[in-house]
mmJSON file of the N, C-alpha and C atoms, coordinates in Angstrom:
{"data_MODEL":{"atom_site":{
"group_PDB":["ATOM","ATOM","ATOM","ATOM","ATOM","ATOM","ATOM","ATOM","ATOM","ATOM","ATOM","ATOM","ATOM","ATOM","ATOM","ATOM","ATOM","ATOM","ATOM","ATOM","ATOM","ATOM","ATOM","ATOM","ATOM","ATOM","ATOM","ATOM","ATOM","ATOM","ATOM","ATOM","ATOM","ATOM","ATOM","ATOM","ATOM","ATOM","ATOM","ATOM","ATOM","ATOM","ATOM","ATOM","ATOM","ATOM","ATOM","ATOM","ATOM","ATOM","ATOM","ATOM","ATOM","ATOM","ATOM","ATOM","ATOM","ATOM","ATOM","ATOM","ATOM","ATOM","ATOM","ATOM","ATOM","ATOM","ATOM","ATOM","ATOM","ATOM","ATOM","ATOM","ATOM","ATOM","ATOM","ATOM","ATOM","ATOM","ATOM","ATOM","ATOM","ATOM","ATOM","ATOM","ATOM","ATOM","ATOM","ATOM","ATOM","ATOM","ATOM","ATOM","ATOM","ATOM","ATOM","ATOM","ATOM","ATOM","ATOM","ATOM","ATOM","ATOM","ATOM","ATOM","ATOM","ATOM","ATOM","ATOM","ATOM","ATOM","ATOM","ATOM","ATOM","ATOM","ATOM","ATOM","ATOM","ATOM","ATOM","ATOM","ATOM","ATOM","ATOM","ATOM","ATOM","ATOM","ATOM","ATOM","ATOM","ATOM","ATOM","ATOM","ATOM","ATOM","ATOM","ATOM","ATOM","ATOM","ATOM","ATOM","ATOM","ATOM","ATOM","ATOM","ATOM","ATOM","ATOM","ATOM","ATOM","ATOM","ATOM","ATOM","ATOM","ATOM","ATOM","ATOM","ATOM","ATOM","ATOM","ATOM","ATOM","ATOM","ATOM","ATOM","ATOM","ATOM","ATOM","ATOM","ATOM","ATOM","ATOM","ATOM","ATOM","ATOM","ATOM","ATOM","ATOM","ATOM","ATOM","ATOM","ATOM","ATOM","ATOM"],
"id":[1,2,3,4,5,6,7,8,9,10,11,12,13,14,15,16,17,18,19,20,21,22,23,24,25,26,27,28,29,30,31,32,33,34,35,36,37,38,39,40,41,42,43,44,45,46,47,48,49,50,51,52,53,54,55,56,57,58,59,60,61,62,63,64,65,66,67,68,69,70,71,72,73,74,75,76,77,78,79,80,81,82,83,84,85,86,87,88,89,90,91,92,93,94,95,96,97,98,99,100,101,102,103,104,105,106,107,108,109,110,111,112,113,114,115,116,117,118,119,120,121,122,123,124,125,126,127,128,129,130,131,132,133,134,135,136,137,138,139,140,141,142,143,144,145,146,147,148,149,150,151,152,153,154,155,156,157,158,159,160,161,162,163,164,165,166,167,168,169,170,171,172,173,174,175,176,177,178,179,180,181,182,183],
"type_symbol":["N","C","C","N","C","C","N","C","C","N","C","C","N","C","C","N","C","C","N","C","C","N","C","C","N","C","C","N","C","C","N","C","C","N","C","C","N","C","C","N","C","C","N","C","C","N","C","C","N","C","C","N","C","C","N","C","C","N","C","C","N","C","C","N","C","C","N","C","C","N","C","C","N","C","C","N","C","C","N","C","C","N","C","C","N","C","C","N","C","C","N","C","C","N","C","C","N","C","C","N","C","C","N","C","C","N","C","C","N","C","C","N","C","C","N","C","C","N","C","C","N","C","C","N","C","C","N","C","C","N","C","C","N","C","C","N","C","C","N","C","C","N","C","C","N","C","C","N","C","C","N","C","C","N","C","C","N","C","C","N","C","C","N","C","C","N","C","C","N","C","C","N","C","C","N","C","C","N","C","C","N","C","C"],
"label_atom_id":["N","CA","C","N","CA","C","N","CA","C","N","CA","C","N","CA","C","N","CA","C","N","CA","C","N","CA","C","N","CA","C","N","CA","C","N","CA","C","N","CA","C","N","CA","C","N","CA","C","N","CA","C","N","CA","C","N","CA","C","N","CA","C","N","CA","C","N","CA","C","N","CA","C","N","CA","C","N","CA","C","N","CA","C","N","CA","C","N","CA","C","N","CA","C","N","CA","C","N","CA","C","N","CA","C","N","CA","C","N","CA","C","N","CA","C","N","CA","C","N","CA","C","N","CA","C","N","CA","C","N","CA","C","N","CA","C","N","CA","C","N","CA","C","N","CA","C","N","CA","C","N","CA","C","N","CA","C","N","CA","C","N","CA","C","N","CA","C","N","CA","C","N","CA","C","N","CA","C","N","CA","C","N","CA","C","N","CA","C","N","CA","C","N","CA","C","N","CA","C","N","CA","C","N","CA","C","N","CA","C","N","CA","C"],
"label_alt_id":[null,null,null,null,null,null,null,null,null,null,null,null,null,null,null,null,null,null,null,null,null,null,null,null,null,null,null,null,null,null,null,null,null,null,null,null,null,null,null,null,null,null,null,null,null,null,null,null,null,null,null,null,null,null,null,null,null,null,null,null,null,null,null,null,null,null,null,null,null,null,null,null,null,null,null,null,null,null,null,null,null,null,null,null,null,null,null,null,null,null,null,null,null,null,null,null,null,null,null,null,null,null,null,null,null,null,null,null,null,null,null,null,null,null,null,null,null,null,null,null,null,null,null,null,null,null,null,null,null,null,null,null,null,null,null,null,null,null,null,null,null,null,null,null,null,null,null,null,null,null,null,null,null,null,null,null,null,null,null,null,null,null,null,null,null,null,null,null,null,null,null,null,null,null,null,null,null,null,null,null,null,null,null],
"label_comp_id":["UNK","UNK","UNK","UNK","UNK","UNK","UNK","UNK","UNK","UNK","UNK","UNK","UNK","UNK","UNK","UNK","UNK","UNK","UNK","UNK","UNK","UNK","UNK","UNK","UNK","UNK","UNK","UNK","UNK","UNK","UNK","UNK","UNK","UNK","UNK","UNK","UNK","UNK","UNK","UNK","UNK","UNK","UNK","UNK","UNK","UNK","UNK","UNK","UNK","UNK","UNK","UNK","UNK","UNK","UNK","UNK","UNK","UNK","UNK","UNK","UNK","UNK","UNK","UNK","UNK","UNK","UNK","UNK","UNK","UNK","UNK","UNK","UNK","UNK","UNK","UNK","UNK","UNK","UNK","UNK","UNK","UNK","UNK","UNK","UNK","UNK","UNK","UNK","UNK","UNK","UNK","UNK","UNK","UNK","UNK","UNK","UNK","UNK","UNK","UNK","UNK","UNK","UNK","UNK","UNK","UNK","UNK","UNK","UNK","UNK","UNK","UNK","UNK","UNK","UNK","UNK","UNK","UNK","UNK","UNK","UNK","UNK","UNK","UNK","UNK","UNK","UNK","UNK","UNK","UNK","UNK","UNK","UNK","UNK","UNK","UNK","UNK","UNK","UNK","UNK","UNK","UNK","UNK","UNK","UNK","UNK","UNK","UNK","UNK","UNK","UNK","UNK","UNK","UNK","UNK","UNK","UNK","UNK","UNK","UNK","UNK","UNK","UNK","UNK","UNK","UNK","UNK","UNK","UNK","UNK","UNK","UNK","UNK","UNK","UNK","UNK","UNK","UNK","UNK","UNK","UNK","UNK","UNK"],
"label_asym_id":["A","A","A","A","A","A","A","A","A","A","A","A","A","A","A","A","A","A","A","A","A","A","A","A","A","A","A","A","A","A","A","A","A","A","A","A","A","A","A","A","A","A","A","A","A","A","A","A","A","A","A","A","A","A","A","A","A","A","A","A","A","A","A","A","A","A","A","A","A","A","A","A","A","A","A","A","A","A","A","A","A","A","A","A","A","A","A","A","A","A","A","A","A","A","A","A","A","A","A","A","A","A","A","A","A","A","A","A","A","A","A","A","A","A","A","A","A","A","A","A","A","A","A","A","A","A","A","A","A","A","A","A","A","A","A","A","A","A","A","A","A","A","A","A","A","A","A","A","A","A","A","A","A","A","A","A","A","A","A","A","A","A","A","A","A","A","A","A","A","A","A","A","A","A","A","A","A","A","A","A","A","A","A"],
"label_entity_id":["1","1","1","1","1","1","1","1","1","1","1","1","1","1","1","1","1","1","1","1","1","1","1","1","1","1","1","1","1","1","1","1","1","1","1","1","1","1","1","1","1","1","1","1","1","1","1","1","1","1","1","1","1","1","1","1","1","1","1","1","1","1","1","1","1","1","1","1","1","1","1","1","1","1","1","1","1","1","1","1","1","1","1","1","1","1","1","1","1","1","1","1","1","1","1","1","1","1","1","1","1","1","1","1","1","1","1","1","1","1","1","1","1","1","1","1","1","1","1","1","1","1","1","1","1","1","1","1","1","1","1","1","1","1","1","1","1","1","1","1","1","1","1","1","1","1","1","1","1","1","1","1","1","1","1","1","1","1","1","1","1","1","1","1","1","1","1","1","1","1","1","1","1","1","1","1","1","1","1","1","1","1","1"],
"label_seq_id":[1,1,1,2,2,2,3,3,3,4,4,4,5,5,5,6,6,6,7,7,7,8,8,8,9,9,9,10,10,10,11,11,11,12,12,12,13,13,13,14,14,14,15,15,15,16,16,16,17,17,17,18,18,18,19,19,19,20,20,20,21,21,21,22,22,22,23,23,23,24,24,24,25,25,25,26,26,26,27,27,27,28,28,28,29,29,29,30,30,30,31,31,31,32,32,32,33,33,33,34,34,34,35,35,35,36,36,36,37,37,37,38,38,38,39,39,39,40,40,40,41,41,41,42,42,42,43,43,43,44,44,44,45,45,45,46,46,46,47,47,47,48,48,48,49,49,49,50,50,50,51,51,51,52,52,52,53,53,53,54,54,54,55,55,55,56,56,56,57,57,57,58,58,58,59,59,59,60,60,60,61,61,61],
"pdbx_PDB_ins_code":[null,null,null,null,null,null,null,null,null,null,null,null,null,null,null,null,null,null,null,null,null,null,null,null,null,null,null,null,null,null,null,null,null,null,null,null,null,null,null,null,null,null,null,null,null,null,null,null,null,null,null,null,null,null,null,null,null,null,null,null,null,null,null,null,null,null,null,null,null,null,null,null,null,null,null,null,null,null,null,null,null,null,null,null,null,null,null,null,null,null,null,null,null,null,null,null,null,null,null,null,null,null,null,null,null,null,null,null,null,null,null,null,null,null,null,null,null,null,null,null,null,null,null,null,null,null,null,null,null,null,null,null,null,null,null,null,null,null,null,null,null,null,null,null,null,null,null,null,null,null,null,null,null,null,null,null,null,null,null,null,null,null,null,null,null,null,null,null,null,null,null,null,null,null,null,null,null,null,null,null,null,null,null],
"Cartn_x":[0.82,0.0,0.871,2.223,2.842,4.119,4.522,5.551,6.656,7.824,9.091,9.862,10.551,11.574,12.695,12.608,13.428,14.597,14.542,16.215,16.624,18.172,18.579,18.366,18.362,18.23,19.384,19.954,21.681,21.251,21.036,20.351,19.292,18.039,16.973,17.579,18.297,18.897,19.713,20.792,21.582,20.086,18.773,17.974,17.433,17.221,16.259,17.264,18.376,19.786,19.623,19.679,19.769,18.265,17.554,16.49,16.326,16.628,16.561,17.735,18.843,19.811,19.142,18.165,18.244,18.472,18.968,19.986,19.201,17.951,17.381,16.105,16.187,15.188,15.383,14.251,13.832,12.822,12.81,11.603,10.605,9.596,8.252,7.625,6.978,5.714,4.713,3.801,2.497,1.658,0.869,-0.361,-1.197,-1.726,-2.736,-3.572,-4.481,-5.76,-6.385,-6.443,-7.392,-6.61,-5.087,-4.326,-4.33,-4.495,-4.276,-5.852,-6.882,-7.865,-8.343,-7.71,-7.373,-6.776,-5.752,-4.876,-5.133,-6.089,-7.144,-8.049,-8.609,-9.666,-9.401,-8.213,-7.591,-7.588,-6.729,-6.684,-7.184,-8.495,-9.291,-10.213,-10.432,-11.216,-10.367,-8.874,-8.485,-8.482,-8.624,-8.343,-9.892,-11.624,-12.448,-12.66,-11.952,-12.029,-11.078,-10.163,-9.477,-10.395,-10.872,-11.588,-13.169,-13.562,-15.144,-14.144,-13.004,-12.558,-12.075,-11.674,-11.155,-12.272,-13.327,-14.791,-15.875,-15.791,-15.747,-15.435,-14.314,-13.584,-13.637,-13.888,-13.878,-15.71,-16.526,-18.031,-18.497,-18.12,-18.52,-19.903,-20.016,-20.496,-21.265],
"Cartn_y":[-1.184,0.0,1.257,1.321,2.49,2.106,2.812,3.129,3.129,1.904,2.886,3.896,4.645,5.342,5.254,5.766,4.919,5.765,7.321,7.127,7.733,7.234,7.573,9.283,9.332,10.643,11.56,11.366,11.595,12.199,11.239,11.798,12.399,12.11,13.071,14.782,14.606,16.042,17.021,15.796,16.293,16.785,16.052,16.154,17.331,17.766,19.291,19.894,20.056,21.445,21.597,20.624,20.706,21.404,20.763,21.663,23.075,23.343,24.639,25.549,25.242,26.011,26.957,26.844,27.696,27.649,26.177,26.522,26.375,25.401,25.42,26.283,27.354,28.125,29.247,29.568,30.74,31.568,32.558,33.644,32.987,33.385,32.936,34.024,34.098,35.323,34.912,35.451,34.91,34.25,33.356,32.54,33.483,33.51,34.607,33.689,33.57,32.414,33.228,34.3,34.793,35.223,35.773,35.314,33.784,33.062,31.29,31.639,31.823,31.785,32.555,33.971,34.222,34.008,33.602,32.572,31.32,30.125,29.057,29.771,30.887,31.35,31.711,32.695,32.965,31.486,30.558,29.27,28.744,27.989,27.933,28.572,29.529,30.708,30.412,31.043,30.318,29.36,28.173,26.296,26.646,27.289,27.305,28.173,29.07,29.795,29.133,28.554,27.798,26.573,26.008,24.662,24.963,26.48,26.676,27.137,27.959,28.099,27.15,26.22,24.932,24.128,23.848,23.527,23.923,25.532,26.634,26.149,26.527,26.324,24.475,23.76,22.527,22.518,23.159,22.84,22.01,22.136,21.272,22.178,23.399,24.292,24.893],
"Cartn_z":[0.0,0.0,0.0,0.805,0.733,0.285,-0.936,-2.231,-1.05,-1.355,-0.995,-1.067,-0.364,-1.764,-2.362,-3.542,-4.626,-4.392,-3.548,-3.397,-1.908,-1.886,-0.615,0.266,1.179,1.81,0.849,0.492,0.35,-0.857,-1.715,-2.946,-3.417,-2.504,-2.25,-2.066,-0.949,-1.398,-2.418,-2.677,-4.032,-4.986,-5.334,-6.574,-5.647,-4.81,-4.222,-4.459,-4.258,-4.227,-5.659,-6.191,-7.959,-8.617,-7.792,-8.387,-7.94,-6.481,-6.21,-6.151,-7.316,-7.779,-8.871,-9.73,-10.687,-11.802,-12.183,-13.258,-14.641,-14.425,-15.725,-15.746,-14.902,-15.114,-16.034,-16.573,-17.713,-17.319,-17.697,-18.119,-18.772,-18.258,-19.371,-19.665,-20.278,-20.736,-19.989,-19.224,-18.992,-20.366,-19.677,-20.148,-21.077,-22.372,-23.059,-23.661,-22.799,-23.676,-24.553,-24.568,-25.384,-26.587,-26.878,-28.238,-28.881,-27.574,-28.424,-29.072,-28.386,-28.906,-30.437,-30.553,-31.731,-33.164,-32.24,-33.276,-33.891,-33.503,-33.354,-34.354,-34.102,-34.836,-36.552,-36.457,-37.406,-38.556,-37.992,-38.866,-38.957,-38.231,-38.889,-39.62,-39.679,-40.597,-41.97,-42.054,-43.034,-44.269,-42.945,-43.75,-44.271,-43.595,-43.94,-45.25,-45.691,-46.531,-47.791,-47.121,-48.506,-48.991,-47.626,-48.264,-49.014,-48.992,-49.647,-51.105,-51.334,-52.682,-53.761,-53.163,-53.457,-53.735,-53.368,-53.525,-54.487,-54.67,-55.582,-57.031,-56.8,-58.216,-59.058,-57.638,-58.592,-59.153,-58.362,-58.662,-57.421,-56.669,-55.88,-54.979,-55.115,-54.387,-55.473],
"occupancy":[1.0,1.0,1.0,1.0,1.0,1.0,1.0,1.0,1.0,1.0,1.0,1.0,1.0,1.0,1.0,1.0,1.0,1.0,1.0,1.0,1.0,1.0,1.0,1.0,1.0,1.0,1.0,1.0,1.0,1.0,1.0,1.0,1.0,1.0,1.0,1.0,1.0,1.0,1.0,1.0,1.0,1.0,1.0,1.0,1.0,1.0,1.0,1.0,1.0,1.0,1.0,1.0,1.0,1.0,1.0,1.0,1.0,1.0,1.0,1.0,1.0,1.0,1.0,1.0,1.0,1.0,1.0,1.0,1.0,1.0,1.0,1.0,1.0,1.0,1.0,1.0,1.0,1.0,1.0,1.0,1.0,1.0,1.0,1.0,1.0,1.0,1.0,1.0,1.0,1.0,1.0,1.0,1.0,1.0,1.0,1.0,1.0,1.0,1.0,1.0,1.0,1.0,1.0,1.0,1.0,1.0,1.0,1.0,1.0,1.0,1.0,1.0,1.0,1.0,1.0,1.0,1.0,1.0,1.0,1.0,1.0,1.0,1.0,1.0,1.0,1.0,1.0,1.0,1.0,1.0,1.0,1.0,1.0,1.0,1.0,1.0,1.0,1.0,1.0,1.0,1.0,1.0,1.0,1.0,1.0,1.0,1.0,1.0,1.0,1.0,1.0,1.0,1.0,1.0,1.0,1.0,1.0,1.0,1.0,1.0,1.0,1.0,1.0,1.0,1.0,1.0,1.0,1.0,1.0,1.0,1.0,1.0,1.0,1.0,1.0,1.0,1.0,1.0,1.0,1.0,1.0,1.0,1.0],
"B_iso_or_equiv":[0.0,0.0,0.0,0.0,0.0,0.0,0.0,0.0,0.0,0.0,0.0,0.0,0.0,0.0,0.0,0.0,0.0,0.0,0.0,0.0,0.0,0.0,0.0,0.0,0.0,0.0,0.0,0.0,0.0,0.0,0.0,0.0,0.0,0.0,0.0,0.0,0.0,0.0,0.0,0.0,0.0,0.0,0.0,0.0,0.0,0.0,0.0,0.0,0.0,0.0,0.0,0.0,0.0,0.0,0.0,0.0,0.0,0.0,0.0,0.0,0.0,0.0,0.0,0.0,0.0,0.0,0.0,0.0,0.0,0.0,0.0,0.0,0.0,0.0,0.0,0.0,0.0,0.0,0.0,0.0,0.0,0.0,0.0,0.0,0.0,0.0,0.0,0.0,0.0,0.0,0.0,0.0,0.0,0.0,0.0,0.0,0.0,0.0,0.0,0.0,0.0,0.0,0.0,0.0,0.0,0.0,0.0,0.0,0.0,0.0,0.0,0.0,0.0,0.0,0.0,0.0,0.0,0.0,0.0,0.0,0.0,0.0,0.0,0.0,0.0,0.0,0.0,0.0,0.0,0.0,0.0,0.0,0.0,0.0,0.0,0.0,0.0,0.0,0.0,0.0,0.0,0.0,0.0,0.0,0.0,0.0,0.0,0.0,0.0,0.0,0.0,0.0,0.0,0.0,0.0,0.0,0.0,0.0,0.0,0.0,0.0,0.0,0.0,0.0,0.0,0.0,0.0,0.0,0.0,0.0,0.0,0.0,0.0,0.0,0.0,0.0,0.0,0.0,0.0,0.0,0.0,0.0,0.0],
"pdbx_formal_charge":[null,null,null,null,null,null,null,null,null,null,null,null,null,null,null,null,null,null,null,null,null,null,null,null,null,null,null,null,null,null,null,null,null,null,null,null,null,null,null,null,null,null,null,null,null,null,null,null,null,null,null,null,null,null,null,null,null,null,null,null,null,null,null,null,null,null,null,null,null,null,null,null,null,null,null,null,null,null,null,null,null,null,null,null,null,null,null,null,null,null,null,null,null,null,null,null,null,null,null,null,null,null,null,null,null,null,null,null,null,null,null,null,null,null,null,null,null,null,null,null,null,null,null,null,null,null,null,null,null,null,null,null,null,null,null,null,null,null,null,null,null,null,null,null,null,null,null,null,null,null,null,null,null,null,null,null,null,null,null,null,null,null,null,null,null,null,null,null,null,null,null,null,null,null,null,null,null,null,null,null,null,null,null],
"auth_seq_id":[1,1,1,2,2,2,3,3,3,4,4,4,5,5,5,6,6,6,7,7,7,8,8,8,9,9,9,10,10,10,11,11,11,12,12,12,13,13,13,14,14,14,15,15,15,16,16,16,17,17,17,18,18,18,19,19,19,20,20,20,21,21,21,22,22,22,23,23,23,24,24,24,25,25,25,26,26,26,27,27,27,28,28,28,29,29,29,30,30,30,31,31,31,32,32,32,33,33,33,34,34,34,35,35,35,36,36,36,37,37,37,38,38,38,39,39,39,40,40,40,41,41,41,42,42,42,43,43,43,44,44,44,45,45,45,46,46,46,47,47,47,48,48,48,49,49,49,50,50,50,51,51,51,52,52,52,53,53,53,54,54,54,55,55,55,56,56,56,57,57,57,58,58,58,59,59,59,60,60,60,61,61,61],
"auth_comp_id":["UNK","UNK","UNK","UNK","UNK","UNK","UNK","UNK","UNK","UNK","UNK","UNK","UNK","UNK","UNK","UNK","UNK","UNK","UNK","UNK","UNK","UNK","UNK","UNK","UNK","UNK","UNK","UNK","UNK","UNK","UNK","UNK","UNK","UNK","UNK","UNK","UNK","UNK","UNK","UNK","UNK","UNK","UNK","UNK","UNK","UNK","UNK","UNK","UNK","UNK","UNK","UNK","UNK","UNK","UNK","UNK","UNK","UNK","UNK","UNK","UNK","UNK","UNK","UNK","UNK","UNK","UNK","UNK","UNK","UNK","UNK","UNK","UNK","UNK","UNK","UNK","UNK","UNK","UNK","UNK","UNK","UNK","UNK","UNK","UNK","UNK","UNK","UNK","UNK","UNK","UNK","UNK","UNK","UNK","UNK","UNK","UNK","UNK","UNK","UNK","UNK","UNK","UNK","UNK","UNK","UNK","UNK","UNK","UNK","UNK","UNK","UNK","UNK","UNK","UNK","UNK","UNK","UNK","UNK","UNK","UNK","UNK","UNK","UNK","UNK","UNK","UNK","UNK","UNK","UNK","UNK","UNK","UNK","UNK","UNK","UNK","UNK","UNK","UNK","UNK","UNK","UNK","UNK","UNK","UNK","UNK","UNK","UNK","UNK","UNK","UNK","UNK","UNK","UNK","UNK","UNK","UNK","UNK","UNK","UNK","UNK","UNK","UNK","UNK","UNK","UNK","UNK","UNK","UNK","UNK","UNK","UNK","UNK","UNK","UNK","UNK","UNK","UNK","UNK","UNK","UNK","UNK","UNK"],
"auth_asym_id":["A","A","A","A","A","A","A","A","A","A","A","A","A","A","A","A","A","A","A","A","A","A","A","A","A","A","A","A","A","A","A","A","A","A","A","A","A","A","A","A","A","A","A","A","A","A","A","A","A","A","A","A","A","A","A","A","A","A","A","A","A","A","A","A","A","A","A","A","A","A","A","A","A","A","A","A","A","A","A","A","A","A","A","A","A","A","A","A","A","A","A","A","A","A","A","A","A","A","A","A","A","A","A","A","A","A","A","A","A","A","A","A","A","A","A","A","A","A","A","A","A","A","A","A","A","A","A","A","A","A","A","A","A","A","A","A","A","A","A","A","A","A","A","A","A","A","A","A","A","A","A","A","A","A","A","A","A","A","A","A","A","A","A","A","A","A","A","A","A","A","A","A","A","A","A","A","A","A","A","A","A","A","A"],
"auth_atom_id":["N","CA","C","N","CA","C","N","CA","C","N","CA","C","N","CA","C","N","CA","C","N","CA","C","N","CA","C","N","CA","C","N","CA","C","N","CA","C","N","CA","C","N","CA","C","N","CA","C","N","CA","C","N","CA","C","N","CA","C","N","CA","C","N","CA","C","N","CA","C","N","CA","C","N","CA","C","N","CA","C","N","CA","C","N","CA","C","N","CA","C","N","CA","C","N","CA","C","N","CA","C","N","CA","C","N","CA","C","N","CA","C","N","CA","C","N","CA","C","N","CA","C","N","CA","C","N","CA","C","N","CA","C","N","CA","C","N","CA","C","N","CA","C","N","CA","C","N","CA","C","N","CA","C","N","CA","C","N","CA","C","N","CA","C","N","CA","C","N","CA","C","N","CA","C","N","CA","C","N","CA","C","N","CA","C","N","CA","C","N","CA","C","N","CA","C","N","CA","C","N","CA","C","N","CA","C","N","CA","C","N","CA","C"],
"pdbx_PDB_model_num":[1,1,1,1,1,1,1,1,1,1,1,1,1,1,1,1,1,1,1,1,1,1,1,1,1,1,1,1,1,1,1,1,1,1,1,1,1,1,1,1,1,1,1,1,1,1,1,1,1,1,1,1,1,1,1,1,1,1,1,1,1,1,1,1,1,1,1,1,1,1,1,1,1,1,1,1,1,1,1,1,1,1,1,1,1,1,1,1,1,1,1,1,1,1,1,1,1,1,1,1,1,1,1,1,1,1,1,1,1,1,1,1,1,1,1,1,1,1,1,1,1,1,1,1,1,1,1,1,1,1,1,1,1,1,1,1,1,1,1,1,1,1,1,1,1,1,1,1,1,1,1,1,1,1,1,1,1,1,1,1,1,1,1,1,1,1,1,1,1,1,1,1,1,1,1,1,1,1,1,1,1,1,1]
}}}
């Protein structure tokens, strides 16, 4: 029922120092759902406008 752990105290710490050194951290931009959402919109509007011309032009429409 309860997981051993898979590593020594010793090394439990080496992996926290390592993580709370810094070293693979970056800058992010904040989160903008509402550009993804634009951007989503944009392409498909797009693919929809290529796929009624393409449709268009063969007669299909």
């Amino acid at each position: 029922m309860f997981e051993q752990k898979k590593l020594s105290k010793e090394d439990q710490d080496r992996v926290d120092n390592y993580l709370q050194s810094g070293f693979n951290t970056s800058e992010r931009q904040p989160f903008r759902p509402w550009r993804l959402l634009g951007v989503l919109w944009v392409v498909v509007s797009a693919l929809g406008f290529i796929s009624w011309y393409i449709g268009k032009q063969q007669g299909y429409l």
